[in-house]
N, C-alpha and C positions, 0 to 999 in steps of 0.2 A: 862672089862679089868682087869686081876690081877695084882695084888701088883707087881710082878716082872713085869709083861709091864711097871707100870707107872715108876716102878724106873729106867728100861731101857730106858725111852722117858726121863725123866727128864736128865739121864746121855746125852746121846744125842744129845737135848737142851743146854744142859750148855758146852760142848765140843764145839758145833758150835757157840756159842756164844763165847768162850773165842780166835775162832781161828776167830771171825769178821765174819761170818757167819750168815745167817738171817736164823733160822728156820722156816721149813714149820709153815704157819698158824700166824707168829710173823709180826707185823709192823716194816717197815727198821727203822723209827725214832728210835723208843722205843727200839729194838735189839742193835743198836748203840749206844744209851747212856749206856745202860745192859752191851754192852761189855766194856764200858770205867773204870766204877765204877765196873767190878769184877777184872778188869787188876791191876786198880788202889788200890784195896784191898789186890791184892794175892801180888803185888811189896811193901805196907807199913808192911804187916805182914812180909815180906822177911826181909827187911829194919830196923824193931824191933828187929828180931829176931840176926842180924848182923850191927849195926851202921855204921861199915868202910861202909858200901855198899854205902854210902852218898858222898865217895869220887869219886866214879866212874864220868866220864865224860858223859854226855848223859845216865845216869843209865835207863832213863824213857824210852827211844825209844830200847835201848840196851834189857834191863828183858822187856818187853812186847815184843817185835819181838822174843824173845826164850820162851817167855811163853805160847805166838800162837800155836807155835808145841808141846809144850810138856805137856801133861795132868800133874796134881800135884800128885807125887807118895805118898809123907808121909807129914811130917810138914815144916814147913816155913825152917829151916835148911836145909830139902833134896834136897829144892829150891833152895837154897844157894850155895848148894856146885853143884850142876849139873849145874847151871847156870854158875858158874863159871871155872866149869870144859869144858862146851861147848863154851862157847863166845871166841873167838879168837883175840880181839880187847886188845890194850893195860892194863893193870891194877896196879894201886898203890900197894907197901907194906900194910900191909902183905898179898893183895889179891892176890897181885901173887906169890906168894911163897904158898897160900890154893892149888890155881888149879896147881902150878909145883906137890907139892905132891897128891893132886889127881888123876895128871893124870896117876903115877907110881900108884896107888893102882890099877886102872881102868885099867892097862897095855896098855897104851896108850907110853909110857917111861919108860928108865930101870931105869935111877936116874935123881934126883932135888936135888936142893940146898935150904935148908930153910935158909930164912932170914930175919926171922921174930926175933924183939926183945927177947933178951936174950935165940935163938934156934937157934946157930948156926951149924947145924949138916947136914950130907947128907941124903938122904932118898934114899936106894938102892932096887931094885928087884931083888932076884936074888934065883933062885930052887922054883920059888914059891910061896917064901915070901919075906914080905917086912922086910929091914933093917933101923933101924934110927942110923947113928955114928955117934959121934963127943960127947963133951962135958956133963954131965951131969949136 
């Protein structure tokens, strides 16, 4: 087996395990506890990386049901903001006002309102790019 097979099994492996998945060859006990403690890893480096995330309601079941689906693209930030640019469930200052303007970056919306302390400005789309107005 070459280097690139094993890196392709391990990628794999750890895919099926973070979506609760028992890898061929893996005991259910042992895959199930594996999956707990990397869920449990990828949502406190999330977590460090963003404090507010602590006020979320249900954060634990909420960032593991979308961490299930979605491989980790870059660092605990890119977690951050795609988790909260996908969750659709209620969210505190200033997280909701992160995902209103994400979703205009992601052209998901043409404008959001930040209302996030001392940013009160709009965030518009418009020819393509994005616009921040309001106060400086």
């Amino acid at each position: 087996m070459s280097r690139q097979d094993v890196a392709r099994r391990q990628e794999q492996v750890l895919q099926a395990l973070l979506r609760g998945e028992v890898p061929d060859g893996f005991d259910a006990r042992s895959a199930a506890m594996t999956t707990r403690v990397l869920r449990t890893k990828r949502r406190s480096e999330a977590i460090d990386a963003v404090p507010a995330l602590r006020t979320i309601p249900d954060l634990a079941a909420r960032f593991d049901d979308w961490a299930a689906g979605h491989p980790r693209r870059g660092c605990p930030h890119d977690d951050v903001v795609d988790f909260l640019a996908e969750d659709t469930a209620a969210l505190p200052e200033p997280l909701a006002s992160v995902r209103a303007i994400e979703r205009v970056y992601r052209g998901h919306a043409r404008f959001a309102r930040d209302r996030r302390p001392g940013q009160p400005r709009w965030v518009i789309a418009l020819g393509g790019r994005v616009w921040h107005v309001g106060p400086h």
